[in-house]
C-alpha atoms as one frame of an Amber mdcrd trajectory, in Angstrom:
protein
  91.444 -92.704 -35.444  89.539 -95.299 -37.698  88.686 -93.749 -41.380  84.847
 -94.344 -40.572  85.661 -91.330 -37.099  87.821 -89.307 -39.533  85.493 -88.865
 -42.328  82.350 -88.306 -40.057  84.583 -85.725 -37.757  85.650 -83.814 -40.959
  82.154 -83.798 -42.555  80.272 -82.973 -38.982  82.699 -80.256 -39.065  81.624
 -78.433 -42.289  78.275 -79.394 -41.399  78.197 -77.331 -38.620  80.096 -74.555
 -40.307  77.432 -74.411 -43.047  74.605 -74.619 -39.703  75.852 -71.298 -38.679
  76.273 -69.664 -42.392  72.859 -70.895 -43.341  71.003 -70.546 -40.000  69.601
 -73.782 -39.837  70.074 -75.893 -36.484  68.353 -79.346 -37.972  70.572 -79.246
 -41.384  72.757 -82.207 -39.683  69.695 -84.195 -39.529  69.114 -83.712 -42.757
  73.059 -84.994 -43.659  72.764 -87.582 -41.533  69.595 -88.834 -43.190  71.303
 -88.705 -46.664  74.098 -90.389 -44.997  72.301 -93.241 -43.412  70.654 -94.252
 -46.520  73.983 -95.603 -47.937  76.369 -96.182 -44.319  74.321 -96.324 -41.472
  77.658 -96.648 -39.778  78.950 -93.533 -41.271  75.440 -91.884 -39.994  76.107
 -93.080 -36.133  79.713 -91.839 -36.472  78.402 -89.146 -38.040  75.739 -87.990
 -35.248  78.204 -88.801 -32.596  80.582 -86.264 -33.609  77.532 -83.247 -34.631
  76.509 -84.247 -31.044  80.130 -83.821 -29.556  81.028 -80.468 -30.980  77.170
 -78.566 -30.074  77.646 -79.815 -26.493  81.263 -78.709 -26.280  79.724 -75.450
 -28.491  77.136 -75.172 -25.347  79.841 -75.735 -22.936  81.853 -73.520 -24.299
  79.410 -70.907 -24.393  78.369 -71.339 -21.101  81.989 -70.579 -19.497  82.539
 -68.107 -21.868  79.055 -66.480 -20.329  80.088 -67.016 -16.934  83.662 -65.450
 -17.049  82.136 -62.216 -18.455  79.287 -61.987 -15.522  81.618 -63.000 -13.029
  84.617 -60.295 -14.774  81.819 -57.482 -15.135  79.570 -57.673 -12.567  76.916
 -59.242 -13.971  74.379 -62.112 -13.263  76.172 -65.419 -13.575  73.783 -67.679
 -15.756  72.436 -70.938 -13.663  73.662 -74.348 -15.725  70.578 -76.378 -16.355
  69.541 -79.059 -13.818  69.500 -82.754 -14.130  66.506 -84.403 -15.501  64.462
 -85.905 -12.527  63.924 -88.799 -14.426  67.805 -90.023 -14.691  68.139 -89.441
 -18.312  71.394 -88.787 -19.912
């Protein structure tokens, strides 16, 4: 892994730490802004890996959801449905 990935993956990851302490969902914006300001190559590397870990966080939470419905009876959640439009 290039230093650029390593210091963006270890920052996004006390980033998002310090999202759940503080409660604040946007605070990586926020980092990212100070970031790009000096290294707006740090910032994409940056954003890339806060965007990697809350879709694996959603992902996670989404199986996680689904093996306790299924396990217990309850109502399997629906995953969300592709945009109409093709996006991403």
């Amino acid at each position: 892994m290039a230093l650029i990935d390593e210091l963006a993956d270890a920052l996004a990851a006390d980033v998002m730490a310090a999202m759940e302490e503080l409660d604040d969902d946007r605070l990586y914006m926020a980092v990212g802004s100070v970031i790009g300001t000096s290294s707006p190559s740090l910032q994409e590397a940056f954003l890339t890996s806060c965007r990697l870990r809350m879709s694996a966080q959603r992902g996670r939470k989404f199986l996680d959801d689904t093996l306790r419905a299924r396990r217990e009876g309850g109502k399997v959640p629906s995953a969300p449905r592709p945009a109409e439009s093709g996006g991403h």
